[in-house]
N, C-alpha and C positions, 0 to 999 in steps of 0.2 A: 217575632216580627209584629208590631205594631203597624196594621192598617192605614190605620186614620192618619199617621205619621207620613205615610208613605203619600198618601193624596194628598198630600201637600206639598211635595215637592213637584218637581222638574221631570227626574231621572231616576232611574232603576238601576239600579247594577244586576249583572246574570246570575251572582248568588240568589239574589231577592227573586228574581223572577224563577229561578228554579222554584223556591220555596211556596211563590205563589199558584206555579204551574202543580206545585203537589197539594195545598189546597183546595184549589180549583178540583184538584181527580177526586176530593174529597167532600165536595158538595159545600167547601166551608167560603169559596169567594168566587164572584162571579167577574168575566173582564173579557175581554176579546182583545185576542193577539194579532198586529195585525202586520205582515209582512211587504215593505214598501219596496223590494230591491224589484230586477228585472226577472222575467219568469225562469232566461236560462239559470240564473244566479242563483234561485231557487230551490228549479230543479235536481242543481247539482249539490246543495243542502241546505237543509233546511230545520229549524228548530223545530222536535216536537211538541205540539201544542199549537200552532200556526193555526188559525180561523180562519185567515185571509189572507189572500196574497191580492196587494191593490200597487200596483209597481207606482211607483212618485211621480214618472215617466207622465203617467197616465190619472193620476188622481183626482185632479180638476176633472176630467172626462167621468171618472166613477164614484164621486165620491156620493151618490145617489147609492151606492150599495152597502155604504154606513148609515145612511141617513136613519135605520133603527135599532142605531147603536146610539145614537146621540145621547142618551141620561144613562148609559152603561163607561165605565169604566174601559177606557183602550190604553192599549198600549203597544207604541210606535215600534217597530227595529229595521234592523239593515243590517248593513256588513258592518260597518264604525261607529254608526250613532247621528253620520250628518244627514244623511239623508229623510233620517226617521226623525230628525230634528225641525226640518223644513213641512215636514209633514204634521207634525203636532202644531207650529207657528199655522200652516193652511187650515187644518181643523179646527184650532181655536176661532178664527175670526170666522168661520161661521156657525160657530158656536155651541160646539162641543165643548164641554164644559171638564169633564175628566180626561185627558191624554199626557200617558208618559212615554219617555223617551227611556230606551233603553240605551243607556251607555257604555259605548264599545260595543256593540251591535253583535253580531252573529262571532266576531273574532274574539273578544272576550267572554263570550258566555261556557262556562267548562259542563253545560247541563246535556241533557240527548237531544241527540240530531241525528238526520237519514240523508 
């Protein structure tokens, strides 16, 4: 998997984020994951590797608890992919600069979960 590849696009697929998630255990990339669905949704599973849960619900209200993520690498998800979609378009304009979407969100990804 080629990096610098990948920060150029959009979108993630769960393969790739699996692969990232196992680099990541390995000190070889850094990125924060960040969970937009609602807490029950969450709670009842959720990807391991999750940094954050900021529900979309509520993002505009917190997005003050990214604010020192901003020159770090995020990467959006959900249950599908739209939610964490609308969440990368809000982060973007103010101005995070790296955010991907994971596409097909929590229901495509075949990696661990609790």
């Amino acid at each position: 998997m080629k990096i610098e590849s990948l920060l150029k696009r959009d979108e993630i697929n769960g393969a790739e984020l699996e692969q990232m998630i196992a680099l990541r255990k390995k000190n070889q990339l850094d990125f924060v994951l960040v969970d937009v669905r609602e807490e029950y949704e969450f709670n009842n599973q959720h990807i391991i590797g999750v940094d954050k849960l900021v529900p979309m619900s509520e993002l505009s209200n917190k997005v003050d608890e990214l604010e020192n993520f901003k020159q770090k690498l995020i990467i959006a998800q959900c249950k599908s992919g739209g939610r964490s979609a609308q969440a990368q378009m809000f982060l973007r304009r103010l101005g995070f600069e790296k955010v991907l979407n994971l596409t097909g969100g929590i229901l495509k990804y075949r990696g661990q979960t609790s």
